[in-house]
C-alpha positions in Angstrom: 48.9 -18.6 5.8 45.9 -20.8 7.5 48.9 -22.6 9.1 50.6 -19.5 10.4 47.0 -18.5 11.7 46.6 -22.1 13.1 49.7 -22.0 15.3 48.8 -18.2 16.6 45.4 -18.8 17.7 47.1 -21.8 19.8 49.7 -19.7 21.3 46.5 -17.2 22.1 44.7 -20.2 23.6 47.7 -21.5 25.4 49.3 -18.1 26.9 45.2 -16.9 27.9 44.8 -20.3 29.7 48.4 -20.1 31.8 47.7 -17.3 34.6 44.6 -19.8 35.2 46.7 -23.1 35.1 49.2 -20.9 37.3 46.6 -20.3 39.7 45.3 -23.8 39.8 48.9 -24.9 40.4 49.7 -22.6 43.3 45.9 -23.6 45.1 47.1 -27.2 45.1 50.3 -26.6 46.8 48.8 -24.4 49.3 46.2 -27.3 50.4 48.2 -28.3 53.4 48.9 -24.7 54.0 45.6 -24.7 56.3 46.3 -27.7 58.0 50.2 -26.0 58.8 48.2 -23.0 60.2 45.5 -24.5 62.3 48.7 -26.3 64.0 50.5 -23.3 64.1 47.5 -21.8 66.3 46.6 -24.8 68.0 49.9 -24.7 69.7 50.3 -20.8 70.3 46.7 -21.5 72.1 48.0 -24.2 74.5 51.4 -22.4 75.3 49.0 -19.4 76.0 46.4 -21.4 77.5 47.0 -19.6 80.8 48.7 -16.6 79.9 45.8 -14.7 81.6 47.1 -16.0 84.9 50.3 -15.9 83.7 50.3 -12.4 83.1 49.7 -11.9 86.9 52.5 -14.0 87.6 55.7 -14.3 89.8 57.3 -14.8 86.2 56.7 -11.2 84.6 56.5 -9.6 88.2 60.2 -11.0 88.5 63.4 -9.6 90.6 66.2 -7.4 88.5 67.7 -10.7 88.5 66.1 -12.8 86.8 66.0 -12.2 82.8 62.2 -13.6 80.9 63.0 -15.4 77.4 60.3 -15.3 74.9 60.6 -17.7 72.1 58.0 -15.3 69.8 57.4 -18.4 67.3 59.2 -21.5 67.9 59.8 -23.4 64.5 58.2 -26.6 64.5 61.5 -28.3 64.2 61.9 -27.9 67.8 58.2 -27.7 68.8 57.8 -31.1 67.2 60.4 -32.7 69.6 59.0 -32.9 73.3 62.1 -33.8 75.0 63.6 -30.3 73.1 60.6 -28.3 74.3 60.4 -29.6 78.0 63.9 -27.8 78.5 64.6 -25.1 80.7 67.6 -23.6 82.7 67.5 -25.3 85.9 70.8 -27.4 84.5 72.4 -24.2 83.4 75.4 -23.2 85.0 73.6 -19.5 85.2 69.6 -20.8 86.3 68.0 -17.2 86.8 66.1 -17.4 83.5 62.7 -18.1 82.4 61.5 -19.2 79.1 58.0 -18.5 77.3 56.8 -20.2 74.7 53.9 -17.3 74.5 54.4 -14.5 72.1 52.1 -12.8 74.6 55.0 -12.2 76.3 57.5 -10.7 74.4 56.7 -6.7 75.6 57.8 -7.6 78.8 60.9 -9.3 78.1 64.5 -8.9 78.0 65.1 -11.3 74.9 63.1 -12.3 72.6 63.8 -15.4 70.3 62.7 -15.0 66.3 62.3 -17.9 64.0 63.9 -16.6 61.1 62.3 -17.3 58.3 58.9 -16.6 60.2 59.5 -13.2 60.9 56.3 -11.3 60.9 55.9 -8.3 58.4 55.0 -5.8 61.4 55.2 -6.6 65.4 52.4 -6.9 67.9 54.6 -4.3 70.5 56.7 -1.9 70.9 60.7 -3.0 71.3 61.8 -1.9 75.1 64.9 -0.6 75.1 67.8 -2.6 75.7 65.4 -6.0 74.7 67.7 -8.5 73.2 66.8 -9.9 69.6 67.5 -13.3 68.5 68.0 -14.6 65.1 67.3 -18.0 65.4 66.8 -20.7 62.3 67.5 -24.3 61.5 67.4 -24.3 58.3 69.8 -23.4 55.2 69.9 -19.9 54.2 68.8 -21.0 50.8 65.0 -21.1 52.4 65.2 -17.8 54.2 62.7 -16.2 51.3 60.2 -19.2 51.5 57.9 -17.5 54.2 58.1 -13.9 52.8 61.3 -11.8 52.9 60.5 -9.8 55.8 64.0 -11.1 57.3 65.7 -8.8 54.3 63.7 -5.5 55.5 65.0 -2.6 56.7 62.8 -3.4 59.7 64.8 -6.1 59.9 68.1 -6.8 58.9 69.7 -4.0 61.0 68.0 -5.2 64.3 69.2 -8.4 65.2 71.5 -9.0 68.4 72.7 -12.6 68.2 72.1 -15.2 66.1 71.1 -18.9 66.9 71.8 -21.4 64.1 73.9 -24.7 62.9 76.5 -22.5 61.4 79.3 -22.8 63.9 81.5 -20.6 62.0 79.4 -17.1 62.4 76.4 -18.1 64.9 76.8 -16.6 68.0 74.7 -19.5 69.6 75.3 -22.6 68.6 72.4 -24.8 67.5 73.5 -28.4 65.4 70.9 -31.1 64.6 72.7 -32.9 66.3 76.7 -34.3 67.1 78.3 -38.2 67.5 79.1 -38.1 71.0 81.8 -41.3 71.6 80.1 -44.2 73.2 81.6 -45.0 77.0 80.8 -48.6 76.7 81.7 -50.5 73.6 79.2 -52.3 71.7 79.3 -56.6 71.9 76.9 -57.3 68.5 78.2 -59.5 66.1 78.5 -57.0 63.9 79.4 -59.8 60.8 76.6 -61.6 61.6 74.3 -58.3 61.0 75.6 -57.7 58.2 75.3 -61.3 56.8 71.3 -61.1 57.5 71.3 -57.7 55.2 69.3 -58.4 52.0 68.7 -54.9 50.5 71.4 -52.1 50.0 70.2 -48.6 50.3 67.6 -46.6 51.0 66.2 -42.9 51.3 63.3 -41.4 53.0 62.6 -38.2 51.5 59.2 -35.7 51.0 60.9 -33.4 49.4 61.5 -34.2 45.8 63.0 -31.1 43.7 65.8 -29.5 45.9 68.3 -26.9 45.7 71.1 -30.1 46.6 69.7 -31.9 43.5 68.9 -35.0 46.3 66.9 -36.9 43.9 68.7 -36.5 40.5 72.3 -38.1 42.8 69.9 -41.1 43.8 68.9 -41.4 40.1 72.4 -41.3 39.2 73.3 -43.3 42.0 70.4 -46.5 40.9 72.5 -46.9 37.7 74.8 -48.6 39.9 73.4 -50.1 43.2 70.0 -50.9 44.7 68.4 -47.9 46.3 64.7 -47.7 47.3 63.1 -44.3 47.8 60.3 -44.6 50.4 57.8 -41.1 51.3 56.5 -38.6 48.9 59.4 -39.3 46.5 59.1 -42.8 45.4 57.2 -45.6 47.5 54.4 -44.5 49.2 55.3 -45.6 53.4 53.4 -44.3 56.4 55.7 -44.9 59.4 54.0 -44.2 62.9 53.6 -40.5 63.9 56.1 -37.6 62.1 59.5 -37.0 63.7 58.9 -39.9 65.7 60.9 -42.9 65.3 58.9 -46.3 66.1 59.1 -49.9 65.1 58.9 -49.8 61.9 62.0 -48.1 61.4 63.6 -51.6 62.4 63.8 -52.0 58.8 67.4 -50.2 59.3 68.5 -52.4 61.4 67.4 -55.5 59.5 67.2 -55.2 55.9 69.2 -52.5 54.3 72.8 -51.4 54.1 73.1 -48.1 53.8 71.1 -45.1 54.7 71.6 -42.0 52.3 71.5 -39.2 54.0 71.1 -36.4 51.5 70.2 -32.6 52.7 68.1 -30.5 50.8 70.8 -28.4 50.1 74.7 -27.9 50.3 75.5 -25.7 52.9 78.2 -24.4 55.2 77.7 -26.9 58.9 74.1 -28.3 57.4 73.2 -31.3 58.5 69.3 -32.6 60.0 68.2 -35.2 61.2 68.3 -36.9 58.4 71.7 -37.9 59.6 71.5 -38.1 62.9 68.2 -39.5 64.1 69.3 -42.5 61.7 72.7 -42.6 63.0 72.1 -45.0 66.0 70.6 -47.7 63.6 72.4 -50.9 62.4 73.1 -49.3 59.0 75.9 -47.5 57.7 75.2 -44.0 56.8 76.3 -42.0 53.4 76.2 -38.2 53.5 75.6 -35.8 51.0 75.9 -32.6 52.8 78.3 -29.7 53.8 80.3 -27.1 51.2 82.8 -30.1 50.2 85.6 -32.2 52.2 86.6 -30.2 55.0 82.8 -29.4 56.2 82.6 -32.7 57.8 80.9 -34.0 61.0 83.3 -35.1 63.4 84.3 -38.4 63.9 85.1 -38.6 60.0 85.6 -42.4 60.2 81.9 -43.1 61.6 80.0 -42.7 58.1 80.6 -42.5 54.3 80.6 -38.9 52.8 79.4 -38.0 49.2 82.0 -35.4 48.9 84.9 -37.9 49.1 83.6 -38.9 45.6 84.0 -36.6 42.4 80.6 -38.6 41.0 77.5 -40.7 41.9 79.0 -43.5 39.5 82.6 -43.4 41.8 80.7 -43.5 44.8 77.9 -46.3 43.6 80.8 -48.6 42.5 82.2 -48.1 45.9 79.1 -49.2 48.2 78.5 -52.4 45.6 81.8 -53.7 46.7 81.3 -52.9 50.1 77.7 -54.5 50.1 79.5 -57.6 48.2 81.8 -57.8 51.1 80.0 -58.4 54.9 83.5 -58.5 56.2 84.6 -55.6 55.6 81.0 -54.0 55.9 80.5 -55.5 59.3 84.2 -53.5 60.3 83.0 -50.2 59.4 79.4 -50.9 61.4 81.5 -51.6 64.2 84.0 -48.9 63.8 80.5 -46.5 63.8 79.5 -48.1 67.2 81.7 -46.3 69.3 79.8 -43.0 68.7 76.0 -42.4 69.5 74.0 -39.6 69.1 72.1 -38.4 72.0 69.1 -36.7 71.0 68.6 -33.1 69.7 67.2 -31.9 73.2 70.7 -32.2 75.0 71.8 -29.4 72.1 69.1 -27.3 72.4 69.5 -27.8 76.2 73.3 -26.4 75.8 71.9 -23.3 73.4 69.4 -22.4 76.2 72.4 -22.1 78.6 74.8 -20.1 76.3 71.6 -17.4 76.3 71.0 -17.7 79.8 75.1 -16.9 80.4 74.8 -14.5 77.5 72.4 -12.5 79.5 74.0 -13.0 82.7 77.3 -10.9 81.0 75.7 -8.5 78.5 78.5 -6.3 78.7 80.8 -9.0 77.5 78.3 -10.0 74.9 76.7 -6.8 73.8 76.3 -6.0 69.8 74.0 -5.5 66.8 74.3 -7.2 63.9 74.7 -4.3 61.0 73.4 -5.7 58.5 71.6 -9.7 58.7 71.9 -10.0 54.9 75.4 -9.7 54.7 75.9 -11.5 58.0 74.1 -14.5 56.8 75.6 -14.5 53.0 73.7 -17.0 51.0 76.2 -16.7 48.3 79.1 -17.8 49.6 76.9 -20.4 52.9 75.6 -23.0 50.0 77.1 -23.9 46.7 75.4 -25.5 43.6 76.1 -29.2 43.4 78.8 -30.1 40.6 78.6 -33.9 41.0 74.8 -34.1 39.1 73.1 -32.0 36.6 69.2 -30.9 36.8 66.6 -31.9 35.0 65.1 -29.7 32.4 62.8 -26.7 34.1 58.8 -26.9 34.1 56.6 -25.3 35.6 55.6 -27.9 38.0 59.2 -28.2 39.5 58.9 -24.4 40.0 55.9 -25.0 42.4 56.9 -28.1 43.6 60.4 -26.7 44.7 58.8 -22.9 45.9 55.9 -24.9 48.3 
């Protein structure tokens, strides 16, 4: 009886002190929340710096000819790459567009671009009629909700035009990461000699640690059978020059290691970052782990090792040991990946800009609403659960840490 009595008044204790330890968790994952916002305003104030002059402008005071583009929040994957963001559509084969980068804007233009899973609850204007809306994202469906869910509203999902993503199969603009582009001038590196100076096999540079792709549970797998160091929030602490930005000390791909594992966060339909290809021009051979299975692939298929030709981590860790055991025939697949570069994620962005620009140019040919976002985007049957690995047992801190 005083046992029974023990154990309930410690289930009391316990279940009256977890909406607090809830609350404590969810603070801590919101403290860089603040530092996301004041850079989030720090940069609508500079593109808006002049939007008081602006207003009085040649640009919103422009001919029937010429159509305004409002990006109403640019995601920070694009605003954090200044070659992206300089773009405009003076290379465009149509060039009688303008692009803001103020939300200020938007009432007075005839498209406006959305960052999907920013979507604000309620707008700041009035739709005009005829404006254009654009569903743009560059991230997998499976994050849609991680920003609110105002994308699945009524107010929403029935008033979208176009969409702008990576998913070539149902976007109507096109936006990848990235592509391999073939090189026109071959490479003349010893490429056996590179791969003879290799000491270390693999390694990952990740922040995010529980995913929906089960990333780090594969490279657990994975260590059973090769050498892998994990360097950022996940494993070794490594602070490499400015974020998104690629300095010297990512030499340590051409030098030491063998392979680059480029996992995604999650297995979707045409998802790939730059996780693959802002590595991709590095001496290093690079092993995806992205896509729905073997026939989502990047294009050249014979430039990089995929995941998804393997059934498990163990068949495809035996494979890279023998390869890393062999510079000969290592060295043949780093020079079979030389004839393809990849270019940089502003010449894509550069070609999306253009498809809008034409878009608007023929909006008879292009003209349609989306009936229903929800269904259009179909999270269901975009991602998959991975079936190579199997998750760790649930907590409550791998809720938080996965949600934030």
């Amino acid at each position: 009886m005083q046992c029974n009595t023990f154990l309930n008044y410690k289930r009391k204790w316990f279940f009256s002190f977890l909406p607090l330890g809830t609350l404590l968790l969810y603070l801590i994952s919101q403290l860089d929340r603040p530092h996301e916002i004041d850079e989030e305003l720090a940069w609508e104030s500079a593109v808006c710096k002049n939007y008081w002059e602006y207003q009085h402008s040649s640009v919103l005071n422009k001919s029937k000819n010429t159509y305004l583009i409002t990006w109403y929040q640019m995601s920070s994957y694009i605003r954090w790459r200044e070659d992206a963001v300089a773009r405009d559509f003076k290379q465009c084969k149509y060039s009688n567009c303008m692009l803001s980068l103020c939300p200020h804007s938007a009432n007075n233009s005839d498209a406006v671009i959305f960052h999907g899973r920013n979507i604000p609850k309620t707008l700041t204007y009035k739709r005009p009629p005829g404006q254009v809306w654009i569903f743009a994202e560059d991230e997998s469906p499976l994050t849609y909700d991680y920003d609110g869910q105002h994308w699945r509203s009524e107010n929403w999902r029935h008033a979208f035009n176009w969409t702008m993503t990576y998913d070539k199969s149902k976007t109507d603009i096109y936006l990848p990461s990235g592509e391999l582009w073939p090189k026109k001038v071959t490479d003349r590196k010893n490429f056996y000699q590179i791969a003879k100076n290799k000491s270390k096999t693999a390694i990952i540079i990740s922040s995010h640690c529980t995913t929906e792709s089960l990333r780090m549970e594969y490279v657990k797998e994975l260590q059973k059978y090769i050498d892998v160091d994990v360097l950022g929030t996940c494993g070794r602490e490594w602070h490499c020059g400015k974020a998104w930005i690629h300095d010297d000390c990512f030499a340590i791909l051409n030098k030491s290691y063998k392979f680059y594992l480029a996992f995604e966060n999650a297995l979707c339909r045409g998802y790939r970052t730059e996780k693959f290809f802002e590595n991709f021009n590095y001496d290093i051979v690079m092993v995806a782990r992205a896509g729905l299975g073997k026939r989502d692939i990047i294009e050249p298929r014979d430039a990089y090792i995929s995941a998804s030709d393997y059934s498990s981590p163990q068949q495809l860790g035996i494979y890279l040991k023998q390869l890393s055991e062999n510079p000969m025939e290592y060295a043949e697949l780093l020079q079979q990946k030389s004839n393809y570069y990849y270019p940089g994620f502003g010449e894509f962005y550069q070609r999306a800009l253009c498809d809008i620009c034409e878009r608007m140019n023929n909006q008879d040919k292009y003209r349609r609403t989306i009936t229903d976002l929800v269904k259009h985007v179909d999270v269901e049957h975009s991602c998959k659960k991975p079936k190579d690995v199997e998750p760790e047992p649930w907590s409550i801190f791998s809720w938080f840490n996965k949600k934030w």
